[in-house]
N, C-alpha and C positions, 0 to 999 in steps of 0.2 A: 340753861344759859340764857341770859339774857341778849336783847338784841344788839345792845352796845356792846356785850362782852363778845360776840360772835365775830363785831364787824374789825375790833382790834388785833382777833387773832388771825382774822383772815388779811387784813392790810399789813401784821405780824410775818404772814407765811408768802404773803409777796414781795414783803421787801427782804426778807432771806435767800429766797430764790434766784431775785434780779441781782442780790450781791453774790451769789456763789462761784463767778470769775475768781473772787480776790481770794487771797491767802486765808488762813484760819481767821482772820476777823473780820473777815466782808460778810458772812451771813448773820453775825450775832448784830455785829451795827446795822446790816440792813431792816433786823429784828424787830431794833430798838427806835429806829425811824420809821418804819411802817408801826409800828403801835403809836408811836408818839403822833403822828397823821392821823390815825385813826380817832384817838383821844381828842382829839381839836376837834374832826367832824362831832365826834359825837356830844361834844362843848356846844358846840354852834348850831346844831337842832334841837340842844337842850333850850338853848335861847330863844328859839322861834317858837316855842310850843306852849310859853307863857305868854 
């Protein structure tokens, strides 16, 4: 895997976590927000590195 792919599964697996409070769909949206964070970090070191 690579390092971006790593860092989205893991911002993935925390915002599942932080959502497991809620009913059946706090952990999928927390999922989808921790990956989708993830994906912007990983944009905007894309950016700095050129």
């Amino acid at each position: 895997m690579t390092p971006e792919s790593k860092r989205i599964v893991k911002y993935a697996a925390i915002g599942a976590v932080m959502a497991i409070p809620l009913p059946i769909v706090g952990p999928i949206i927390g999922g989808i927000v921790g990956a989708v964070i993830a994906n912007n970090k990983n944009r905007n070191e894309g950016l700095r590195s050129y």
